[in-house]
The first five atom37 places (N, CA, C, CB, O) and aatype in JSON, in Angstrom:
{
  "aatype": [20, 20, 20, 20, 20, 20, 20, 20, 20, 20, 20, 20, 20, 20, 20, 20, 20, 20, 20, 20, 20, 20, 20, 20, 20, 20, 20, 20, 20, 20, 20, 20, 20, 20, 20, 20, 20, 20, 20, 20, 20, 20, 20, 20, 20, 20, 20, 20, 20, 20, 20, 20, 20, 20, 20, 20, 20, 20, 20, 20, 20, 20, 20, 20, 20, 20, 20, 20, 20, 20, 20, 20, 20, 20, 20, 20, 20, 20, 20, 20, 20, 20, 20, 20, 20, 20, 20, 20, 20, 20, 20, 20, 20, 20],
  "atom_mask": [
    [1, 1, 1, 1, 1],
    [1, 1, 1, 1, 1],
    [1, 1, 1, 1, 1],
    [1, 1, 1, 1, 1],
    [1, 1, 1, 1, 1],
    [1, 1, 1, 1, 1],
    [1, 1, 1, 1, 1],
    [1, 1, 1, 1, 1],
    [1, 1, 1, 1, 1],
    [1, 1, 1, 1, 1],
    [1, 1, 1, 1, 1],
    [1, 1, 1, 1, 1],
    [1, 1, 1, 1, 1],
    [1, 1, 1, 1, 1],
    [1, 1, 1, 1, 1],
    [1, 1, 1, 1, 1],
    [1, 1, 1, 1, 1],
    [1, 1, 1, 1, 1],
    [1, 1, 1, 1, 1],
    [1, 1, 1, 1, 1],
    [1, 1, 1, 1, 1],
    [1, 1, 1, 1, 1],
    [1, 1, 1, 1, 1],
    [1, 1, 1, 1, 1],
    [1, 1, 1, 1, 1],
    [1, 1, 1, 1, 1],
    [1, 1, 1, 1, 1],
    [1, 1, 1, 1, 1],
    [1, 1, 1, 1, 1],
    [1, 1, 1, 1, 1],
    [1, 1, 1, 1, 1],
    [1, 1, 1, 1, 1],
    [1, 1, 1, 1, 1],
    [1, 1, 1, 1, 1],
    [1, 1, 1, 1, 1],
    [1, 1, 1, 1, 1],
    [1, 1, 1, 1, 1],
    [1, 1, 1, 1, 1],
    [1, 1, 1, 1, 1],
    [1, 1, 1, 1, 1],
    [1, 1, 1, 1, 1],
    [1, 1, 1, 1, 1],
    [1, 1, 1, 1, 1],
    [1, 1, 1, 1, 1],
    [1, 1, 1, 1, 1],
    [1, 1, 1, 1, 1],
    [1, 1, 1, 1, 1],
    [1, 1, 1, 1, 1],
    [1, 1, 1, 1, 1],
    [1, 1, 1, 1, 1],
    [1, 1, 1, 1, 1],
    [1, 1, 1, 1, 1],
    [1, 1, 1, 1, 1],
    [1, 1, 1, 1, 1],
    [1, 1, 1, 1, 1],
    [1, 1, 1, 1, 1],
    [1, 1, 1, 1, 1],
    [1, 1, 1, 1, 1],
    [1, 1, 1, 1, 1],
    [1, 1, 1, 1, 1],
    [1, 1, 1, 1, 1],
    [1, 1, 1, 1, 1],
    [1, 1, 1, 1, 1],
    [1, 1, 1, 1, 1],
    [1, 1, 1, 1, 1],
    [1, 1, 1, 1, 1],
    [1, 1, 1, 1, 1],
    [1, 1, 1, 1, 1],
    [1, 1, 1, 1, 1],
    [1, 1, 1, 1, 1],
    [1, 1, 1, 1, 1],
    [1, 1, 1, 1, 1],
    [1, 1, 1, 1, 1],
    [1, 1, 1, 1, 1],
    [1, 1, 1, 1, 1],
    [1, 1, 1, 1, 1],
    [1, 1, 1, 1, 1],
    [1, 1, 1, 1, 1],
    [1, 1, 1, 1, 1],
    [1, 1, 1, 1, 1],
    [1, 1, 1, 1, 1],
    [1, 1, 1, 1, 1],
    [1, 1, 1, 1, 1],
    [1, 1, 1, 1, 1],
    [1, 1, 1, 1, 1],
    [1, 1, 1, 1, 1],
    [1, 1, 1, 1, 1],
    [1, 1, 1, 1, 1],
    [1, 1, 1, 1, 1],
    [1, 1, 1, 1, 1],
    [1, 1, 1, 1, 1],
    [1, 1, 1, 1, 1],
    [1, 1, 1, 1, 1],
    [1, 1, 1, 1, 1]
  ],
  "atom_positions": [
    [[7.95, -4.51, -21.07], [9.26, -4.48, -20.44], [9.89, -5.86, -20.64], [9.17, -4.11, -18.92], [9.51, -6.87, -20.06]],
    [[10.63, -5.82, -21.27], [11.71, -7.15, -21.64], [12.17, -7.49, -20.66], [12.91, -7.01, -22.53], [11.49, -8.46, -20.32]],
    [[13.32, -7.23, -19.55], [14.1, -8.25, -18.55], [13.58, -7.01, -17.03], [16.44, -8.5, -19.05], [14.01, -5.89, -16.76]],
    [[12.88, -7.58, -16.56], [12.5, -6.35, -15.32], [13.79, -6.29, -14.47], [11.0, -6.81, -14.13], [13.9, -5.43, -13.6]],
    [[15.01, -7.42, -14.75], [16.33, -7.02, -13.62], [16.77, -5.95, -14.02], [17.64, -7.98, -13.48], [16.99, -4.99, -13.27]],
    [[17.08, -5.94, -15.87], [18.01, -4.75, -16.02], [16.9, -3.48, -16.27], [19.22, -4.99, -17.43], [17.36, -2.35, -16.46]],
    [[15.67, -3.68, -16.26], [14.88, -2.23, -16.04], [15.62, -2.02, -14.1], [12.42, -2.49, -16.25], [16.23, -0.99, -13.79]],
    [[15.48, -2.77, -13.44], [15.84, -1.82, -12.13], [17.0, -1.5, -11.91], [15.53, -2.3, -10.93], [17.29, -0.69, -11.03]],
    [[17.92, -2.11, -12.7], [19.24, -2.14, -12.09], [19.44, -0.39, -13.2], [20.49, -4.03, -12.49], [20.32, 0.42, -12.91]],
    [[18.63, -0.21, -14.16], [19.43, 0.85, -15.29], [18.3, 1.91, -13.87], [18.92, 0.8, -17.89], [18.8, 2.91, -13.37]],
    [[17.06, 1.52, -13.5], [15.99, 2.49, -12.54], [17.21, 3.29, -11.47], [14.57, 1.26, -11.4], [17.5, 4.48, -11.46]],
    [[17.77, 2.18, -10.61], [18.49, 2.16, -9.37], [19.99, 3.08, -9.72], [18.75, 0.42, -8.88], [20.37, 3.84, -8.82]],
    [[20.8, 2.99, -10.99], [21.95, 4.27, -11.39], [21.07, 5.58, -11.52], [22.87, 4.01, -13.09], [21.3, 6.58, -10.85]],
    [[19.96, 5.46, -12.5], [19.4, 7.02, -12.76], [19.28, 7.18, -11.05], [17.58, 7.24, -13.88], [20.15, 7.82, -10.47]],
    [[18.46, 6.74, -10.5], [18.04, 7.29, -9.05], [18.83, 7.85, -8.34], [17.61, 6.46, -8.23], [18.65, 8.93, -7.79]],
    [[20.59, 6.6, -8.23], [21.31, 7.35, -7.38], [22.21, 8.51, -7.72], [21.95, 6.55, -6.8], [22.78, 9.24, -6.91]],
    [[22.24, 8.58, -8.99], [22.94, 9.85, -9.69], [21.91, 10.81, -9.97], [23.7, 9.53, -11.09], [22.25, 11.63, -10.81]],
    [[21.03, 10.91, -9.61], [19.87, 12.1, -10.14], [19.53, 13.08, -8.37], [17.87, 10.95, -10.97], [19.51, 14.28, -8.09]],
    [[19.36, 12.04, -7.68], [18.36, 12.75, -6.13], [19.73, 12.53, -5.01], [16.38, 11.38, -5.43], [20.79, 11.91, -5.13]],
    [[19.21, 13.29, -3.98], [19.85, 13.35, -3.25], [18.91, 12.32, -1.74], [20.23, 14.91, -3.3], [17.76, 12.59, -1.39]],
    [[19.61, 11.42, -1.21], [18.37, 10.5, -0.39], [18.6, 10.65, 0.99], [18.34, 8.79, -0.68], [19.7, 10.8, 1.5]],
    [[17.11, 10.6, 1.79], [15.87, 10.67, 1.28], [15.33, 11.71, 0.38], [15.18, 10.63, 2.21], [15.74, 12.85, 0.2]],
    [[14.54, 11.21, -0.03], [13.78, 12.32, -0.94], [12.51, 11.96, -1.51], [14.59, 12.72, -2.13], [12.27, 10.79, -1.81]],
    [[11.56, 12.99, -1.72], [10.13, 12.45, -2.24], [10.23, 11.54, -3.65], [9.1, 13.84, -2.56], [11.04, 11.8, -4.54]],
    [[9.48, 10.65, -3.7], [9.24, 9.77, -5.18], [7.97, 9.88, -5.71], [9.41, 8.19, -5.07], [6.93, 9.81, -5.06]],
    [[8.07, 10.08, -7.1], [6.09, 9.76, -7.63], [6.59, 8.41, -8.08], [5.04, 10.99, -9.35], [7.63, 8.25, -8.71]],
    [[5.68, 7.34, -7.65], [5.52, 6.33, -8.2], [4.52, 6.6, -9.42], [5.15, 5.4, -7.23], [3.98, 7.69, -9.25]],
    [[4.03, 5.86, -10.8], [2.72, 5.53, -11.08], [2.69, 4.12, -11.75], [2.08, 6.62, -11.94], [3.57, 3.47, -12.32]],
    [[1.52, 3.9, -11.52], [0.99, 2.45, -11.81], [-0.19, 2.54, -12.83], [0.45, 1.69, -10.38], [-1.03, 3.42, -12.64]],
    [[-0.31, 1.83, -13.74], [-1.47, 1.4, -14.44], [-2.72, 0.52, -14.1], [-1.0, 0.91, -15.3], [-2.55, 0.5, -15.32]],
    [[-3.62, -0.11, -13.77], [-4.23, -1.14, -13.45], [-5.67, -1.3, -13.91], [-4.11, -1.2, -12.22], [-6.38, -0.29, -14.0]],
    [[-6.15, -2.48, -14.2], [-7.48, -2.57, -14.58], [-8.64, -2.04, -13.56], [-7.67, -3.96, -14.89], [-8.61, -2.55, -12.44]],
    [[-9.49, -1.24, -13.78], [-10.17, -0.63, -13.12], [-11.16, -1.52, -12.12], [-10.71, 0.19, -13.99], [-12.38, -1.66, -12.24]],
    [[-10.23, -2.13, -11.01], [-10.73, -2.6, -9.75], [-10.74, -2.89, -8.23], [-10.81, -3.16, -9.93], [-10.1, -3.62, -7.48]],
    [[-11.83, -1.91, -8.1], [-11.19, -1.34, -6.6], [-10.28, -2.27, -5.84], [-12.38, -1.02, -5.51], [-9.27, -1.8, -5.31]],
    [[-10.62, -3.81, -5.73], [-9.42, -4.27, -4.95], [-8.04, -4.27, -5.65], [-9.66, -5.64, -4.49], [-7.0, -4.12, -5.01]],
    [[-8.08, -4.38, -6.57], [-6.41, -4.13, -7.21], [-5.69, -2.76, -6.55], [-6.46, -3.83, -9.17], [-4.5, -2.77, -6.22]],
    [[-6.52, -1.6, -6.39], [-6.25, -0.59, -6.52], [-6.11, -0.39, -4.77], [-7.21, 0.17, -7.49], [-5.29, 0.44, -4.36]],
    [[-6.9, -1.14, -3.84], [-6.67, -1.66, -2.54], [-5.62, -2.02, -2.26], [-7.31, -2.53, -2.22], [-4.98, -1.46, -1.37]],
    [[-5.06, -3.25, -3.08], [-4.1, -3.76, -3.13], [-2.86, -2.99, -2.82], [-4.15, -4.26, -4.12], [-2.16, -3.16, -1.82]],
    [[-2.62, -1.88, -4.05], [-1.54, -0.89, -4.25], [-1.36, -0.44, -2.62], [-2.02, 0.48, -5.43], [-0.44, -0.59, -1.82]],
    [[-2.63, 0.14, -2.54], [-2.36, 1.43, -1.66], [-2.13, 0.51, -0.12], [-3.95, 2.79, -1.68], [-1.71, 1.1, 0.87]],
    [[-2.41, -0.73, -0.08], [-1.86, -1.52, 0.83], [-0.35, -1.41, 1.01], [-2.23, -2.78, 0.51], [0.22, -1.16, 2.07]],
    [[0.17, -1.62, -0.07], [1.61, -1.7, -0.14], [1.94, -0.42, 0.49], [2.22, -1.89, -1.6], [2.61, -0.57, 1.51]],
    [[1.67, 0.76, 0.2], [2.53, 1.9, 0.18], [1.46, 2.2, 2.06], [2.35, 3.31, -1.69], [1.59, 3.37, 2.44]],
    [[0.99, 1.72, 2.58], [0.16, 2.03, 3.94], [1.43, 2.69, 4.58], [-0.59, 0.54, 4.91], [2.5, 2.86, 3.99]],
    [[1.12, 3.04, 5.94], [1.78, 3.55, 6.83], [3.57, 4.16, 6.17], [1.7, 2.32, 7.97], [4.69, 3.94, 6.62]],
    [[3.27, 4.71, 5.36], [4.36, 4.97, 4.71], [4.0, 6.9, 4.68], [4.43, 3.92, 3.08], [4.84, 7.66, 4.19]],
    [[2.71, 7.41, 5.25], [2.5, 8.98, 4.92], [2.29, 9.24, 3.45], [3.79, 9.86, 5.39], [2.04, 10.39, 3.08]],
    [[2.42, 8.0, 2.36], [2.06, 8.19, 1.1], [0.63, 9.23, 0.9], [1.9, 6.73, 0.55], [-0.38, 9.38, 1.6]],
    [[1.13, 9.92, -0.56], [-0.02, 10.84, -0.51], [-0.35, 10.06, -2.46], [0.54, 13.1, -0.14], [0.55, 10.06, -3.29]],
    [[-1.29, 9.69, -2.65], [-2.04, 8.73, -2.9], [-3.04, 9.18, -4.03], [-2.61, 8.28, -1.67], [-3.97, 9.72, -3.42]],
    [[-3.28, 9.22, -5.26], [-4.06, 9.82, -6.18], [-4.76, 9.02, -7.07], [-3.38, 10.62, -6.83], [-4.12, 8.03, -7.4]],
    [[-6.41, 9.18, -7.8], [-6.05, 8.05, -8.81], [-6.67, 8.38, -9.61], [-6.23, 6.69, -8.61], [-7.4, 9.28, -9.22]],
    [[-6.88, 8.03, -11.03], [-7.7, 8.97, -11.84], [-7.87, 7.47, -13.15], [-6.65, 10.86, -12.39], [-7.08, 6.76, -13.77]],
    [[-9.57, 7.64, -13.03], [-9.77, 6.49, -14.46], [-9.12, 7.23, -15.66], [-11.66, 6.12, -14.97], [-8.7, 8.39, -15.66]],
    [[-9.1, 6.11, -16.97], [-9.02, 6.07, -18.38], [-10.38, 6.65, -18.71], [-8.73, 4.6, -19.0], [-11.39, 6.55, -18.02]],
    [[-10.23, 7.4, -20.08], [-11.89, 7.84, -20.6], [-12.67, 6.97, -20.7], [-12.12, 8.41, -21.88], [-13.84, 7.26, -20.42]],
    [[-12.39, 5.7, -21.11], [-13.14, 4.64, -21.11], [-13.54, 4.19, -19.46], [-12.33, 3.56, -21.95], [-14.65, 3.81, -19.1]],
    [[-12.56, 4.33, -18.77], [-13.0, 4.05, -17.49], [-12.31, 2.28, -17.49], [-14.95, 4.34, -17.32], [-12.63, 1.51, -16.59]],
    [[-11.89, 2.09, -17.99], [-11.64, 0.71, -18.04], [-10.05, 0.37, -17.34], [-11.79, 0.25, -19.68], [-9.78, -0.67, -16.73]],
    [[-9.17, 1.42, -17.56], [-8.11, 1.57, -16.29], [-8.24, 2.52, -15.47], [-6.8, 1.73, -16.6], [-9.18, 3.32, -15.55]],
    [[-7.21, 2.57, -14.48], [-7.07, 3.82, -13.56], [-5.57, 3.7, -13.16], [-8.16, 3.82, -12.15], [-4.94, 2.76, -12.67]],
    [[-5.18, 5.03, -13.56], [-3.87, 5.3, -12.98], [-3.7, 5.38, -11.63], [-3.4, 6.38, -13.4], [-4.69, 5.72, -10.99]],
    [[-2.79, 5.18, -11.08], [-2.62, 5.16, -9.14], [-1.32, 5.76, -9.12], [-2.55, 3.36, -8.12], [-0.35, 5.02, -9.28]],
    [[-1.15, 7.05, -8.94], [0.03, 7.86, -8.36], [0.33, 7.93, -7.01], [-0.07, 9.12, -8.67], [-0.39, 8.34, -6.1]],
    [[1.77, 7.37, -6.94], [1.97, 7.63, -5.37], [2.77, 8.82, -4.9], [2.67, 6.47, -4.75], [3.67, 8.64, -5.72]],
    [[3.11, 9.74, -4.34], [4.09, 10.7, -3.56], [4.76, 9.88, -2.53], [3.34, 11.99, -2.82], [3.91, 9.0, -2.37]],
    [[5.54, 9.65, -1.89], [6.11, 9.13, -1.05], [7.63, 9.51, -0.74], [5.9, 7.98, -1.34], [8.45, 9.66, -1.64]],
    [[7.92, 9.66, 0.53], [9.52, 9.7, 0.88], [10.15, 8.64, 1.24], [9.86, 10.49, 1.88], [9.81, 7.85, 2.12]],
    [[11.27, 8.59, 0.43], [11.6, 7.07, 0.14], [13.19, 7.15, 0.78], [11.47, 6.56, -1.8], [13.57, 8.31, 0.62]],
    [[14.16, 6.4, 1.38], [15.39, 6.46, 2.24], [16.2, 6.53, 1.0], [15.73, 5.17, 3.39], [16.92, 7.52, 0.89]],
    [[16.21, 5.41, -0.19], [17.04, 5.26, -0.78], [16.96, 4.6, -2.39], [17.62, 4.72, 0.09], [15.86, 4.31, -2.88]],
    [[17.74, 4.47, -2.86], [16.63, 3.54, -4.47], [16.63, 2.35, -3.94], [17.4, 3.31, -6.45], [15.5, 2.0, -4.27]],
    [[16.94, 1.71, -3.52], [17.13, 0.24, -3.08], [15.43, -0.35, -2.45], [18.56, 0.22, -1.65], [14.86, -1.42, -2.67]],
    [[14.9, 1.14, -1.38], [14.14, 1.08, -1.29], [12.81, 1.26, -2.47], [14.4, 1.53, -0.48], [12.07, 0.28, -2.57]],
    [[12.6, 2.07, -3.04], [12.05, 2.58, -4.57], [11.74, 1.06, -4.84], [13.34, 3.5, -5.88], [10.71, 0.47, -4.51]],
    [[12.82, 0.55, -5.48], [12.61, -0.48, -6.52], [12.02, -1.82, -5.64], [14.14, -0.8, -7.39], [11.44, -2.76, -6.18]],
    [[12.31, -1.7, -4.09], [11.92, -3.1, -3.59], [9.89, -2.67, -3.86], [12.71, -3.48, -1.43], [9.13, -3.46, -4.41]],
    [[9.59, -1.68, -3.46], [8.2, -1.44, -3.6], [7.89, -1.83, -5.25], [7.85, 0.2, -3.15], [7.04, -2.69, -5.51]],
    [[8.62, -1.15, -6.32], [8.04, -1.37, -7.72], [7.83, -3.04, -7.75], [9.18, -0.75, -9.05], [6.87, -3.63, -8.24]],
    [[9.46, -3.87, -6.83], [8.68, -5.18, -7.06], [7.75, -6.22, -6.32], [9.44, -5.83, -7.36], [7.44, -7.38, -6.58]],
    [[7.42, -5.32, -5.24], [6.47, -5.74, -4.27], [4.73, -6.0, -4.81], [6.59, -4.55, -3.15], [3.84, -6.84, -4.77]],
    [[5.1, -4.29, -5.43], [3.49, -4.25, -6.18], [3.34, -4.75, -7.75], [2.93, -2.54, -6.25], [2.35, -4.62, -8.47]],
    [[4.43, -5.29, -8.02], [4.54, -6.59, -9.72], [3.92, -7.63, -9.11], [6.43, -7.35, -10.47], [2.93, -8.21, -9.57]],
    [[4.74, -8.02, -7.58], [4.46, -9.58, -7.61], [2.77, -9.84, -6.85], [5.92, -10.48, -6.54], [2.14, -10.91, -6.85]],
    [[2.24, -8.29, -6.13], [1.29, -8.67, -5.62], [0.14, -8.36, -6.07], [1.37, -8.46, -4.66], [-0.88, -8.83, -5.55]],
    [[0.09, -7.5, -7.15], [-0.96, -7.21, -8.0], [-1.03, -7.73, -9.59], [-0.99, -5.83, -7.96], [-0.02, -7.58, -10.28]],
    [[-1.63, -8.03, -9.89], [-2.36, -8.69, -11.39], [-2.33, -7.68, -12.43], [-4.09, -9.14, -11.27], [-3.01, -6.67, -12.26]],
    [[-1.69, -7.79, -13.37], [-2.19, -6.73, -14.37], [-1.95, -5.34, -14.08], [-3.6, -6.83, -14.55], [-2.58, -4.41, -14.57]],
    [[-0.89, -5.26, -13.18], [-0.26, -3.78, -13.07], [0.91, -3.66, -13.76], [0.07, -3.33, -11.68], [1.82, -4.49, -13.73]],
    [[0.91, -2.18, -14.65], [1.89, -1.94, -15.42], [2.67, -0.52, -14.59], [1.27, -1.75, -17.02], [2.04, 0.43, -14.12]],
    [[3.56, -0.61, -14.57], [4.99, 0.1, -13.78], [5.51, 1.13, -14.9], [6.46, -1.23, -13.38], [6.05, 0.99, -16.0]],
    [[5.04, 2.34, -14.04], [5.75, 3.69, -15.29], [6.66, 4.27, -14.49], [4.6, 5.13, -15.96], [7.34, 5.2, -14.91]]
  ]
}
């Protein structure tokens, strides 16, 4: 990802022209396969009723982390995508 402002700012038009808010979101995340990284995530999204999934690479060497979540607005959305950039290592944002 080249400039992560204008990935959210182009994220934050699709969002508000696509859904109607609130409304459910799948987040997913990439990350090197380690349980605290993956701690980490699901820290972020806590007390949120997130419904929470995760599934290794064949190699086992990543693991995807899908979130479900009901989210108020994109504003909200994107503050989480950059919550879990700045607080996790080596997480990639799909």
């Amino acid at each position: 990802m080249n400039d992560p402002e204008e990935f959210y700012k182009k994220l934050k038009a699709q969002l508000s022209d696509t859904a109607l808010w609130p409304t459910a979101y799948l987040y997913k995340f990439i990350v090197p396969t380690d349980a605290s990284k993956i701690k980490q995530i699901e820290a972020i999204f806590d007390n949120l009723g997130a419904v929470i999934s995760t599934k290794k690479s064949k190699n086992g060497k990543y693991t995807s982390v899908s979130i479900n979540v009901r989210m108020k607005n994109p504003d909200e959305v994107i503050l989480k995508y950059k919550e879990v950039a700045a607080k996790v290592e080596g997480v990639i944002s799909l």
